[in-house]
C-alpha positions as a printed Julia matrix, in Angstrom:
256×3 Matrix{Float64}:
  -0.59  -15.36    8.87
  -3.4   -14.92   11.67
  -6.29  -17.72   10.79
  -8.92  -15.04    9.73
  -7.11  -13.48    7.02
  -5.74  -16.65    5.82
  -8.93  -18.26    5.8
 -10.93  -14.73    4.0
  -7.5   -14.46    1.02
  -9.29  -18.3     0.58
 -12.26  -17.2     0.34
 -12.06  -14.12   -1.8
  -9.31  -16.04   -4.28
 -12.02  -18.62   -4.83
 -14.92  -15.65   -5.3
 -12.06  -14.37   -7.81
 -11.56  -17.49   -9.99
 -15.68  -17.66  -10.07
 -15.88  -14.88  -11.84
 -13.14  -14.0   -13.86
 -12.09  -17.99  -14.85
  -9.49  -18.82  -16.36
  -8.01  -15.21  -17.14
  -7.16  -14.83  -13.34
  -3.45  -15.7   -13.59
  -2.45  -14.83  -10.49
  -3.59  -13.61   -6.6
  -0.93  -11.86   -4.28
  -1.08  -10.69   -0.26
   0.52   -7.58   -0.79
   1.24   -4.52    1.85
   1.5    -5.37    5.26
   0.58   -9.14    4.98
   3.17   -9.32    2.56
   5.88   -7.78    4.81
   5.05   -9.56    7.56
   3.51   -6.47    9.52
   0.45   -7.05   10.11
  -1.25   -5.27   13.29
  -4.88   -6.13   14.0
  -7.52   -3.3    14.5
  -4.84   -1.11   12.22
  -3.47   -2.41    9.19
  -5.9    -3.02    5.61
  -5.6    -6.71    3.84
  -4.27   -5.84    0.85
  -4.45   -7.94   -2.63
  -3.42   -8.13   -6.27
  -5.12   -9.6    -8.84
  -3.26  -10.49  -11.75
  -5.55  -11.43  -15.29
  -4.45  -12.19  -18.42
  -5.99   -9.22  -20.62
  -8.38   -6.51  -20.08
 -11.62   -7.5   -18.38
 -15.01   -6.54  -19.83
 -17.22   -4.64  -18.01
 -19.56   -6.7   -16.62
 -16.45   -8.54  -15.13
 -15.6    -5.6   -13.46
 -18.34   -4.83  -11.93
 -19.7    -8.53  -10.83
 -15.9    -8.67   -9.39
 -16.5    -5.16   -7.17
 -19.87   -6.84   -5.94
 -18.42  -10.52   -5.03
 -15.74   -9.0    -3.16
 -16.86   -5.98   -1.23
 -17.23   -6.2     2.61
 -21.06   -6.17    2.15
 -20.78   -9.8     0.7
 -17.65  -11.13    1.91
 -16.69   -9.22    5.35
 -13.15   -8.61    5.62
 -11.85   -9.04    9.32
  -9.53   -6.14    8.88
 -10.06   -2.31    8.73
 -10.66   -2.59    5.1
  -9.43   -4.67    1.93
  -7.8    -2.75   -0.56
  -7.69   -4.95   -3.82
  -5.98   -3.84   -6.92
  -6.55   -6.0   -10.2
  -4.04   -5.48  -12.74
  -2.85   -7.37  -16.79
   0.07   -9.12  -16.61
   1.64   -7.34  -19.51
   1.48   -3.83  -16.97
   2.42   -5.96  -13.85
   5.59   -6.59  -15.41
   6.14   -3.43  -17.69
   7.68   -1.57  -14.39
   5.4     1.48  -15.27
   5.47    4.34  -12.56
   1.52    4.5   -14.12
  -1.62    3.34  -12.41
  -2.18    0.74  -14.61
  -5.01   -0.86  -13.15
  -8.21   -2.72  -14.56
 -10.37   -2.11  -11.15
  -9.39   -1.02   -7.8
 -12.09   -1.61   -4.81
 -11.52   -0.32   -0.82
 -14.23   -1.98    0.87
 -14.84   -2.35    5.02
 -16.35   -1.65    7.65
 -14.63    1.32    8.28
 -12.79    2.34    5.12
 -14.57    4.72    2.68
 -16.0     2.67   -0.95
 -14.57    3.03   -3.48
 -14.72    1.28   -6.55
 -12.72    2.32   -9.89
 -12.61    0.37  -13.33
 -10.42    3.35  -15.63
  -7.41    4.92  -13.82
  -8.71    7.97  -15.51
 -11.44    8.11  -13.18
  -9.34    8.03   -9.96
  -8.68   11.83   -8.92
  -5.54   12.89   -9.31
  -5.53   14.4    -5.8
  -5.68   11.04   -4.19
  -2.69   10.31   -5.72
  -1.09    8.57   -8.46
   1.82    7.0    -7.08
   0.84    4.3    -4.93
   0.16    1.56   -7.75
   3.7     1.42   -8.67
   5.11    1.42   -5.19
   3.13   -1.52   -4.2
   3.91   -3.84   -7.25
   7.49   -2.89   -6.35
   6.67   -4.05   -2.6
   4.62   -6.87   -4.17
   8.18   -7.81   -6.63
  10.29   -8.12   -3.41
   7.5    -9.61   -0.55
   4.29  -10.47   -2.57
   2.8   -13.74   -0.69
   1.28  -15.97   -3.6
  -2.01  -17.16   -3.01
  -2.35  -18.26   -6.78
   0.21  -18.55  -10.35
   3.28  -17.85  -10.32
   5.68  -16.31   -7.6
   5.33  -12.42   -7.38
   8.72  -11.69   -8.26
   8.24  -13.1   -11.61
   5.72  -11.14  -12.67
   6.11   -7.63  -11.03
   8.64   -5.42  -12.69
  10.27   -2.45  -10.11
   9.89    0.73  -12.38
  13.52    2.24  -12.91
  15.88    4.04  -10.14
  14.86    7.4   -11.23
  10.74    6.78  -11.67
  11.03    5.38   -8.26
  13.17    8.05   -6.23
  10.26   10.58   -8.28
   7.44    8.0    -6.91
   8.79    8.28   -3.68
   9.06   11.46   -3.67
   5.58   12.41   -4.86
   4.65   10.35   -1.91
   5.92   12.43    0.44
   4.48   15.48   -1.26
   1.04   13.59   -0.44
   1.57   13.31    2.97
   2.67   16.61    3.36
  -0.26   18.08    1.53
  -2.93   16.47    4.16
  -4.45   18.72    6.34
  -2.63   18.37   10.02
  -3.09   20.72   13.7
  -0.76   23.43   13.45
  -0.03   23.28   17.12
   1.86   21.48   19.15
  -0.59   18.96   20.64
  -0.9    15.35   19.64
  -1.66   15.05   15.98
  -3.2    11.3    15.3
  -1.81   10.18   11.89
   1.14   12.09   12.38
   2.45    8.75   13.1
   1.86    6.85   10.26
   3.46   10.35    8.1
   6.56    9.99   10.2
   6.88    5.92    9.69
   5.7     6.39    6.02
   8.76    8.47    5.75
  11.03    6.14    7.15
   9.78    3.56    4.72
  10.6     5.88    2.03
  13.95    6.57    3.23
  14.99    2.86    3.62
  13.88    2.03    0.14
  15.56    4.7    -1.29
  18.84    4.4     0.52
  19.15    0.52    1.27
  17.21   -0.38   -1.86
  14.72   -2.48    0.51
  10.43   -2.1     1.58
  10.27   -2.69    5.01
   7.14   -2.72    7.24
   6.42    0.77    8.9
   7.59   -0.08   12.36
  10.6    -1.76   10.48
  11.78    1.25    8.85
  11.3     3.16   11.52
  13.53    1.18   13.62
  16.13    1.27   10.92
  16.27    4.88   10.34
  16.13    5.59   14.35
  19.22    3.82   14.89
  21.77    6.84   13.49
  19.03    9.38   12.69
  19.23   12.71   14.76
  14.87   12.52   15.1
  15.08    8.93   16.42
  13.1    10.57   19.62
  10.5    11.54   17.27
  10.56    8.15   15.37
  10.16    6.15   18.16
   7.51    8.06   20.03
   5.98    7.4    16.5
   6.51    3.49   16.63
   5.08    3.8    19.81
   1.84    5.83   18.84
   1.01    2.9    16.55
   1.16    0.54   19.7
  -1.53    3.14   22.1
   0.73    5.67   22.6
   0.66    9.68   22.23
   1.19   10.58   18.32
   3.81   13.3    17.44
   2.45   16.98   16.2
   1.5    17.7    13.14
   4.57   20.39   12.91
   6.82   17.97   14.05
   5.84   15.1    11.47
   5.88   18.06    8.99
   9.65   18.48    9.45
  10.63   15.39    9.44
   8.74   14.35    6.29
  10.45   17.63    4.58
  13.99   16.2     5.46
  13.11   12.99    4.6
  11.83   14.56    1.05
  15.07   16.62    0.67
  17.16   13.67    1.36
  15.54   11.67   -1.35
  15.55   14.23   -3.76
  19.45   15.27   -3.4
  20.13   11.55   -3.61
């Protein structure tokens, strides 16, 4: 782990335990930290909290305003920090489940949600259940206990619909319809791959990871690999092209 983000997850763990005590149970590097895939300038720090019962409100909110980048700056592209009870961390839920989510950086959009009903549903639903799976197999302890004891993978067939859902997502976002260089069509067609791996291998792997792993007998490994590539300076696929991929990729999880 670079020195910076090791030395802010210290930081913001210790901001953590100020305020919530002794009902913080638990502090996890999750996402690309966790998987080992970290790429400076690019990837978010992300982080789950893990407390022992529902937080009161003023918790909540003195927890959003210790932690965003305005008083602790985050020397990534963001921090995306998900708090969650330990009775829903291990329930395997494919719902939300959280007590307070916060994206804070210098160049990520605020936001700052204490109810999962508050979160639009257009932003999506399924990415809180993905990442306590990811967090189950590769969650980094900071604090408590080790991550796979106390996230629960929801079951085979919430996940493949999870997954799946995902994809939708991505395929939903607004993309050129012509052929030139789409950026972000990268991270669609990698995001894919990651999807693909976990459904067929049973394993999260870092973007550029999956990628690699589905290029190596898929007939788009061209398109994968210019995509691995994007994330490194080079020219990003078209939006048509990522759109076609992600569609096979969503068939072939869906048929599974």
């Amino acid at each position: 782990m670079r020195d910076d983000i090791r030395d802010y997850l210290a930081e913001l763990v210790r901001r953590s335990r100020d305020v919530l005590g002794d009902d913080l149970v638990g502090a996890y590097a999750a996402g690309s930290v966790g998987l080992g895939a970290y790429q400076p300038g690019r990837s978010d720090v992300d982080v789950a909290l893990l407390v022992a019962g529902p937080l009161p409100e003023a918790d909540k909110r003195l927890l959003v305003d210790r932690l965003r980048h305005e008083s602790l700056p985050c020397p990534a592209r963001g921090l995306e920090l998900v708090v969650y009870r330990r009775d829903v961390a291990a329930s395997g839920t494919p719902e939300p489940g959280f007590e307070v989510e916060l994206n804070t950086g210098a160049t990520m959009p605020f936001r700052a949600t204490c109810d999962p009903a508050d979160r639009p549903a257009a932003d999506g639903r399924f990415w809180y259940a993905l990442d306590r799976s990811i967090l189950r197999q590769s969650g980094r302890t900071l604090l408590g206990p080790p991550a796979a004891d106390v996230f629960a993978d929801p079951s085979s067939e919430a996940l493949r619909a999870l997954l799946a859902d995902a994809l939708r997502w991505w395929l939903a976002l607004p993309t050129p319809s012509g052929g030139e260089p789409a950026p972000g069509a990268e991270d669609a067609v990698l995001g894919a791959c990651r999807a693909l791996v976990r459904s067929r291998d049973g394993v999260w792997l870092g973007k550029v990871d999956a990628g690699l792993r589905v290029a190596a007998d898929d007939p788009d490994a061209a398109l994968i690999r210019a995509s691995i590539e994007a994330r490194r300076g080079g020219t990003p696929p078209s939006g048509p092209a990522a759109r076609a991929f992600q569609r096979r990729a969503l068939d072939r999880i869906t048929a599974d």
